[in-house]
N, C-alpha and C positions, 0 to 999 in steps of 0.2 A: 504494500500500500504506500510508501516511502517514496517509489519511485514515482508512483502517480501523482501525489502531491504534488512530487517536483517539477514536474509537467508542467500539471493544470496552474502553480505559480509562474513558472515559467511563460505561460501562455497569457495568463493574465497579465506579468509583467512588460512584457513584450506589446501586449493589445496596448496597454493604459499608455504607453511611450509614445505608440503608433497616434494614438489619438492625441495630444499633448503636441506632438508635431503636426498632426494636420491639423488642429483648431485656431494653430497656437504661432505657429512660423511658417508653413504657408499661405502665400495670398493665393486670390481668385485663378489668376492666371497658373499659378504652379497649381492647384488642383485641376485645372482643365486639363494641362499638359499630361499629369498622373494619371488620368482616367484615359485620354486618348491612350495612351502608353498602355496602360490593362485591359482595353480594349482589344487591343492590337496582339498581345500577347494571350487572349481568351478565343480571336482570330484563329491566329497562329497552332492553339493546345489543338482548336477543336479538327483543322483541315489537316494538321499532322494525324490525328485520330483518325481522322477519316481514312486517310490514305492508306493507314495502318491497318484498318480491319476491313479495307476494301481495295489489297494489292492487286487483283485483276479485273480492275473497272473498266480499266483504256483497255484492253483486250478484249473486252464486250462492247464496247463502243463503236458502233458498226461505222461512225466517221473513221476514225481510230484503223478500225481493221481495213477500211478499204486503201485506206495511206498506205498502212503496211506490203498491201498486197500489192499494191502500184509502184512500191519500192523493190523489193523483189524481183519481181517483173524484170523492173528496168536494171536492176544487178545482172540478172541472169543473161538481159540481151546483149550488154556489156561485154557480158563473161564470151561469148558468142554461141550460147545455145538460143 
């Protein structure tokens, strides 16, 4: 239980600091800036996630596939088959 205490003070400490500097020493304009920024990186978590648990989208993607197969194509003609 020792360890959890230490946490949850931890967290609190940590929160009440969190607040104290944003109420406290930034202005308007650096709250804006913070939010576009956590925005950007809530962006960012959620289209990495995506990608993550939907590695073969572009492969289903029948724009996607017909690119592929037009590149192909034109390797092979290349190649001279």
């Amino acid at each position: 239980m020792g360890r959890l205490a230490k946490s949850l003070n931890s967290m609190m400490l940590l929160g009440g600091a969190s607040l104290v500097v944003w109420n406290l020493l930034l202005d308007e304009r650096a709250k804006q800036s913070m939010r576009a920024a956590a925005d950007q990186v809530v962006n960012l978590g959620s289209h990495l996630l995506n990608i993550y648990m939907e590695p073969n989208q572009m492969a289903n993607d029948e724009a996607a596939a017909a690119y592929n197969k037009a590149w192909v194509e034109q390797q092979w003609r290349e190649a001279g088959y």
